[in-house]
Structure formats: C-alpha cells, structure tokens
mmCIF file of the N, C-alpha and C atoms, coordinates in Angstrom:
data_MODEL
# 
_entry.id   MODEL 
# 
loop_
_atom_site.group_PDB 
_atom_site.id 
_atom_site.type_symbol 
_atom_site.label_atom_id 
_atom_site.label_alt_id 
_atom_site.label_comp_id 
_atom_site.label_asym_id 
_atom_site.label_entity_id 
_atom_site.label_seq_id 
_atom_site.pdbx_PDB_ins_code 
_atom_site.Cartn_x 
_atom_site.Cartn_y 
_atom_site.Cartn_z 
_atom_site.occupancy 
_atom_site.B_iso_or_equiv 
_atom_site.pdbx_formal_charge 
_atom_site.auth_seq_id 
_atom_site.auth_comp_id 
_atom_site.auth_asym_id 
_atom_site.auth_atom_id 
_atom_site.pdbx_PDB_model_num 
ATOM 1  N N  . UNK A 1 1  ? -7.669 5.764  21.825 1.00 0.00 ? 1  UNK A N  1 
ATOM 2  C CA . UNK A 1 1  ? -6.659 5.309  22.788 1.00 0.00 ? 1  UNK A CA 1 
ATOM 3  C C  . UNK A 1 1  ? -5.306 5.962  22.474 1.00 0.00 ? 1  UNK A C  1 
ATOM 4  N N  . UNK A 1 2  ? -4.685 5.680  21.324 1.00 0.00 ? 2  UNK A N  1 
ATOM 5  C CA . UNK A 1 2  ? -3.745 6.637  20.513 1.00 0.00 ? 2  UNK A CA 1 
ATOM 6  C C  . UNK A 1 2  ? -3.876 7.453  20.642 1.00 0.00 ? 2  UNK A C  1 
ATOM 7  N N  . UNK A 1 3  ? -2.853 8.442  20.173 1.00 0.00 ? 3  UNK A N  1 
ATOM 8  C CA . UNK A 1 3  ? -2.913 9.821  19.854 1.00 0.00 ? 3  UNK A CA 1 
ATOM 9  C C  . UNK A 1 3  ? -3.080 9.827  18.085 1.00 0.00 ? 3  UNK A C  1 
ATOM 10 N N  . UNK A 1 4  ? -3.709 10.741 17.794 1.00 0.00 ? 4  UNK A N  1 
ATOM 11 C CA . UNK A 1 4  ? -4.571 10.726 16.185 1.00 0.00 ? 4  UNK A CA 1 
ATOM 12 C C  . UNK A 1 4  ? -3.191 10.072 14.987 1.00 0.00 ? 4  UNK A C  1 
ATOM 13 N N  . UNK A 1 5  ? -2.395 11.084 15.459 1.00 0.00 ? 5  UNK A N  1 
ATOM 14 C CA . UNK A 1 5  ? -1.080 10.492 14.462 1.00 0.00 ? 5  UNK A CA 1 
ATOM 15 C C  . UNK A 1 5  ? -0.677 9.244  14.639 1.00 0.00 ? 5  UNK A C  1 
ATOM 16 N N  . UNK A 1 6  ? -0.309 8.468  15.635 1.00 0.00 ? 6  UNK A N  1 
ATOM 17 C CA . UNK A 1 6  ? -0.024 7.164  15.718 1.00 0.00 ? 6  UNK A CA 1 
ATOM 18 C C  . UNK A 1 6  ? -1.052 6.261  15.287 1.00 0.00 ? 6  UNK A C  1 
ATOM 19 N N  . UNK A 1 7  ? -2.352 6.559  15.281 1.00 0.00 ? 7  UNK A N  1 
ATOM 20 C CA . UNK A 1 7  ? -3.325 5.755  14.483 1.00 0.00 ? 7  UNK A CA 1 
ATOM 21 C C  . UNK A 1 7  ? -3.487 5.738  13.274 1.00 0.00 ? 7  UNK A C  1 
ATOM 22 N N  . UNK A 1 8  ? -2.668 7.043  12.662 1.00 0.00 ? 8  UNK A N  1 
ATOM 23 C CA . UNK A 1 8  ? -2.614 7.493  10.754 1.00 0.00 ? 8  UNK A CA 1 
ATOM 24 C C  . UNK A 1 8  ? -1.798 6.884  11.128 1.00 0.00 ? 8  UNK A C  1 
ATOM 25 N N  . UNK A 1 9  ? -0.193 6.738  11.471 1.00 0.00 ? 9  UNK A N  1 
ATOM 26 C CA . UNK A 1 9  ? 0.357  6.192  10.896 1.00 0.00 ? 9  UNK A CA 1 
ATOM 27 C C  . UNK A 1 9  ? 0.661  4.823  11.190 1.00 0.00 ? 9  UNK A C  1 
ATOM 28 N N  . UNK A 1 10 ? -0.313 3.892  12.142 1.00 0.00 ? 10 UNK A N  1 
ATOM 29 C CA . UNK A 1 10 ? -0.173 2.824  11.920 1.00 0.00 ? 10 UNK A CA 1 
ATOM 30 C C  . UNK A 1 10 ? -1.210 1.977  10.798 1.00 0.00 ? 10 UNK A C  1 
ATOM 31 N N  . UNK A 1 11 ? -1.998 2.681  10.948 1.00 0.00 ? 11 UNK A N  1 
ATOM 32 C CA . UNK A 1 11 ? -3.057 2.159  9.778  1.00 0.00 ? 11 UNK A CA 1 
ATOM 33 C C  . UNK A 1 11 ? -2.882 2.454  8.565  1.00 0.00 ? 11 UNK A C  1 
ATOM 34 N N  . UNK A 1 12 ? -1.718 3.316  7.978  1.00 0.00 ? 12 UNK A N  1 
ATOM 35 C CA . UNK A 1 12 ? -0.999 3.466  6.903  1.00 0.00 ? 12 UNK A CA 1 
ATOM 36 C C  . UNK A 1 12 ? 0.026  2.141  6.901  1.00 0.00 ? 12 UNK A C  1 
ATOM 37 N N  . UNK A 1 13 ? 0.203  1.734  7.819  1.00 0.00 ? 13 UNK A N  1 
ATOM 38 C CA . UNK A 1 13 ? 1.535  0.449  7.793  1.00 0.00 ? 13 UNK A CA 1 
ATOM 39 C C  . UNK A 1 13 ? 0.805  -0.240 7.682  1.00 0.00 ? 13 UNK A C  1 
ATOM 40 N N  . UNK A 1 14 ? -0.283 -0.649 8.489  1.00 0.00 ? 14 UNK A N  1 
ATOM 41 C CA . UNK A 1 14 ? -1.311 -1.594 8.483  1.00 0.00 ? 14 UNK A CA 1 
ATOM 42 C C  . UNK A 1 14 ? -2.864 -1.697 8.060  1.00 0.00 ? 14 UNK A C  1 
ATOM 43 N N  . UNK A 1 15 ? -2.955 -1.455 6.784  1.00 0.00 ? 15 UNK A N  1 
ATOM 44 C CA . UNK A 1 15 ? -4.433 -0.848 5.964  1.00 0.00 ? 15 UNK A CA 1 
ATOM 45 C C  . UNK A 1 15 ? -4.984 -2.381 6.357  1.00 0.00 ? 15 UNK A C  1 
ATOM 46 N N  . UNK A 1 16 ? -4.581 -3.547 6.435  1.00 0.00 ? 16 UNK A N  1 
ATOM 47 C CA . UNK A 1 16 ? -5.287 -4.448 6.190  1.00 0.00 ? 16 UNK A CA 1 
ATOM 48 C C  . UNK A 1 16 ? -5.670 -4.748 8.012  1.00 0.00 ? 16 UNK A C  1 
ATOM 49 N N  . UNK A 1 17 ? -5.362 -4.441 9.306  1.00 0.00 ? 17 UNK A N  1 
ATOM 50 C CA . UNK A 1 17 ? -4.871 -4.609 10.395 1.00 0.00 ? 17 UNK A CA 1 
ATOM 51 C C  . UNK A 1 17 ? -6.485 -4.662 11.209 1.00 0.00 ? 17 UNK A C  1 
ATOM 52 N N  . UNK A 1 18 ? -7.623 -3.887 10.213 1.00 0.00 ? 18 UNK A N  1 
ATOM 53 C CA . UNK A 1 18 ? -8.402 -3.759 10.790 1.00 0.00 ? 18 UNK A CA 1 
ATOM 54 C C  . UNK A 1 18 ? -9.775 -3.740 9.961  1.00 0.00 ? 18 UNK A C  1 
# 
C-alpha cells in the first residue's frame, strides 16, 4: 500500500506495530 520506504521507516519506529 506504502511506498517501500515509508514501510522501513515506519516499522523501524514501530518494530512492535505488527
């Protein structure tokens, strides 16, 4: 749905999110 970078870097903010 993202674009690849906004998914690194939300799942870097949020490791636990998912």
């Amino acid at each position: 749905m993202f674009a690849h970078s906004i998914q690194t870097w939300w799942w870097t903010a949020h490791p636990a999110a998912h």
